[in-house]
Residue, then its C-alpha position, 0 to 999 in steps of 0.5 A: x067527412x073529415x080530413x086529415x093531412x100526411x105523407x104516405x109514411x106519417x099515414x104508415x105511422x099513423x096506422x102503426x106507430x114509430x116502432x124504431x123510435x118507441x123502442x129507443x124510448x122504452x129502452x131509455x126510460x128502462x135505464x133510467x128507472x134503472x138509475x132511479x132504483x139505485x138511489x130513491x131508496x137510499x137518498x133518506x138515509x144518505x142524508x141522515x146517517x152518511x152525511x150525518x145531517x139529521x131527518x131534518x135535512x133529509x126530509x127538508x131534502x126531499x121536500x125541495x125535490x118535490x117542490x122542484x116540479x111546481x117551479x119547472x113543469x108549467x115551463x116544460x109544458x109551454x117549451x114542449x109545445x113550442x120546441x118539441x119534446x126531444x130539446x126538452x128531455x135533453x134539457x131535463x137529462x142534463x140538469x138531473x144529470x148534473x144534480x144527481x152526480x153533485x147530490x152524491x158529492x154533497x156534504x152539506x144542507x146547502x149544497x145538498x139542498x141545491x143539488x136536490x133540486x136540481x134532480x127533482x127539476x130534471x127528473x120532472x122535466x123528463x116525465x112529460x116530454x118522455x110520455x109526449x113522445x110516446x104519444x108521438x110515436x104510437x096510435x090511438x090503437x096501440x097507445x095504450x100497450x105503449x103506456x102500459x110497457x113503460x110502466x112494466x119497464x120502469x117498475x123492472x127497471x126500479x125494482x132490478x135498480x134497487x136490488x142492485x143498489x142494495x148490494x152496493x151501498x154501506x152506511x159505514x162507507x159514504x164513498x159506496x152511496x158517492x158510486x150509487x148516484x154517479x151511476x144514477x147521473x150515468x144512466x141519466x147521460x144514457x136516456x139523452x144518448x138513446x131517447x133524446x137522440x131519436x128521431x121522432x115522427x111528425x106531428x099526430x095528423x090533425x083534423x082540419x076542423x079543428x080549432x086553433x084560436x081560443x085560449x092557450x097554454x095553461x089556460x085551455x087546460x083549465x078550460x077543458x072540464x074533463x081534463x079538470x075532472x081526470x086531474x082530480x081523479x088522478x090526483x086522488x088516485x096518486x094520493x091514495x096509492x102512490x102518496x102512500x106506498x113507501x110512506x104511510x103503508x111502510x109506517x103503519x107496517x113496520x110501527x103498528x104490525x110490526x113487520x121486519x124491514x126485510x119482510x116489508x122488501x119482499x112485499x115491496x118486491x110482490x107488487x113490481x112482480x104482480x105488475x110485471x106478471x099482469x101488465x100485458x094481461x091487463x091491457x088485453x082485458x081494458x081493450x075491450x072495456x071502458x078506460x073510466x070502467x077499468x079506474x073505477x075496478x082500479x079503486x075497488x081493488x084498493x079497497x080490498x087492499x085497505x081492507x087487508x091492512x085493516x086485518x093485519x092491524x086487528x091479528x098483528x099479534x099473529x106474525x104469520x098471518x099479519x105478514x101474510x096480510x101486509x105482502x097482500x096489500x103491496x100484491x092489490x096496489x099492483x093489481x090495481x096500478x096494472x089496470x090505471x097504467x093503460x088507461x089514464x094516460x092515454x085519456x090525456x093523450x086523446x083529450x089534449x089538442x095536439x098544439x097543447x100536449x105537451x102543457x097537458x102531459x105537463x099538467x098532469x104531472x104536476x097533479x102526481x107530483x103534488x099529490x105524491x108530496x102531499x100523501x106521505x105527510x098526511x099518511x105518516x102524520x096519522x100512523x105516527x100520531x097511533x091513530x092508525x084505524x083512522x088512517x085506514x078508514x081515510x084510505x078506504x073513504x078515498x077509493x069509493x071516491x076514486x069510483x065514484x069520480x071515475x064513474x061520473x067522468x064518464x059523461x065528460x068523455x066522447x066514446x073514443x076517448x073512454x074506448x067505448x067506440x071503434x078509432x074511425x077510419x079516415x081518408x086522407x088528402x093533401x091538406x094543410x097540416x098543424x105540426x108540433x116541433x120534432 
């Protein structure tokens, strides 16, 4: 029988969670997002026209954000696991903090550059410590509902942030875009103030019979097959949706179907809006069903999304209907976005020993980031080269893979963490506990 370790209020939480501090992350993460929604879709033009800087600069711009993860995130897994996640987010609010207020201030490619980096870094830094605690404050049994609200919340959060953001900004006025990120630098100092203030439960209980020797850091991450295995699957995941939501999908609406800007918002706003009205009706259904079964649902409900993207392309001739095609495809991204939510995440959470879940929440973060990198060059490329029937054909190729993929990890995963089998109740008794710093 195994043992497990624990006051009675860490086998309270263990049983139900940390409600007190799951909500102050969730609120935090809400306000952030709220921040990210005012800025994101701005930062491309604030470069290029109110700075006056070129699509040089700004692409150059936001290759350094992007960039920034590959220099911070094997760092902010190794502190995560050695300091705990609450120094880690402060450290991440405070540099995205500062280079989100000096980004708003900026007039130069320098200085812009150094900024931008500083913002991605930060940002970054924050994304794995923030899913370390939720993982720290939740259980196996309500793990998944916790991944999935902050999902709905960050997507509320993004889509609120940037309708609001775009009553403020002015191209003819850089002092309204200086406001956007100072509100931005803003609800960052609010994440740290709510989030990084919490006080976090004690370490997951660990089993005694777990193993402590054997390699460490990113090396036990590499050793893990499975996680290898769910790392390239959720790196193709983030390079066929994702990668391409804002970038390939927005070029080949705009430039080869024609959609009107204002058009294309609207169907930005159907997917948050699909997500937000599906999200907890989703978690629902996963409960009862394989996490690597709800992945698998996830790419053929892309496949329909290609699929309609295909016939926008064939009657663009036909504006109502080539319209009604193109909100479709936002409207399935969010389908199948609702199902991946409660379901990746916590397979990381479940095949991560505890001393190494930071370095796993870390690493799997880095796969999003590259791949969010690399999905719009390959995307835009194709679409602006004409070849846009090639594109949808790459695109639809990548979601029978995402099912394919899915599926054969299915092997690689213990029934607990594919939810195929009920948690196991165990006993517990005083014994020595293995603890990660608050």
């Amino acid at each position: 029988m195994c043992t497990v370790t624990g006051t009675v209020k860490q086998q309270r939480q263990q049983r139900h969670g940390a409600g007190g501090p799951l909500r102050r992350v969730q609120i935090g993460n809400a306000l952030s997002a709220f921040g990210s929604g005012f800025t994101m879709p701005y930062m491309f033009v604030y470069v290029d026209q109110v700075r006056g800087l070129g699509s040089v600069a700004a692409g150059t711009v936001f290759t350094v954000f992007a960039l920034a993860a590959l220099a911070v995130l094997p760092l902010t897994g190794r502190g995560i696991d050695r300091y705990g996640p609450r120094p880690v987010l402060l450290a991440g609010t405070a540099l995205a903090a500062t280079g989100a207020f000096a980004f708003g201030h900026a007039t130069t490619t320098a200085a812009l550059l150094v900024s931008s980096f500083l913002f991605g870094g930060g940002i970054t830094t924050c994304q794995p410590a923030l899913a370390t605690m939720i993982v720290r404050c939740s259980t196996t049994a309500t793990r998944a509902h916790a991944f999935a609200l902050q999902f709905t919340l960050v997507n509320l959060g993004m889509g609120l942030g940037a309708l609001v953001g775009g009553q403020i900004v002015d191209v003819a006025d850089p002092a309204s875009l200086t406001r956007l990120f100072t509100i931005e630098a803003a609800t960052l100092v609010g994440l740290a103030l709510i989030t990084g203030t919490a006080r976090m439960p004690a370490a997951p209980l660990t089993l005694v019979q777990q193993k402590t020797d054997g390699p460490q850091g990113l090396r036990a991450l590499v050793a893990d097959r499975a996680m290898l295995r769910l790392c390239a699957l959720a790196g193709l995941i983030f390079f066929t949706c994702y990668g391409q939501f804002e970038s390939g999908v927005a070029a080949f609406a705009t430039d080869t179907v024609g959609t009107a800007p204002s058009t294309l918002g609207f169907a930005i706003g159907a997917n948050a809006l699909t997500i937000v009205v599906l999200q907890m009706f989703m978690v629902r259904l996963t409960a009862r069903r394989r996490r690597t079964t709800a992945m698998a649902a996830a790419g053929l409900v892309w496949l329909g999304a290609w699929t309609m993207a295909l016939v926008a392309g064939l009657i663009r001739t036909e504006t109502m209907a080539a319209t009604i095609a193109i909100v479709s495809i936002y409207a399935l991204f969010g389908v199948g976005e609702s199902l991946l939510a409660p379901t990746m995440a916590p397979i990381v959470a479940d095949l991560a020993p505890t001393r190494l879940l930071g370095t796993y929440n870390a690493g799997f973060a880095l796969v999003k980031q590259i791949a969010i990198a690399v999905g719009p060059a390959v995307g835009v490329l194709l679409v602006g080269s004409g070849t846009w029937p090639l594109y949808l054909a790459a695109m639809a190729g990548c979601t029978l893979l995402i099912v394919a993929l899915a599926l054969r990890l299915r092997p690689h995963l213990t029934p607990e963490q594919d939810n195929a089998a009920p948690a196991v109740v165990v006993h517990a008794i005083p014994v020595r506990e293995l603890q990660t710093a608050a």
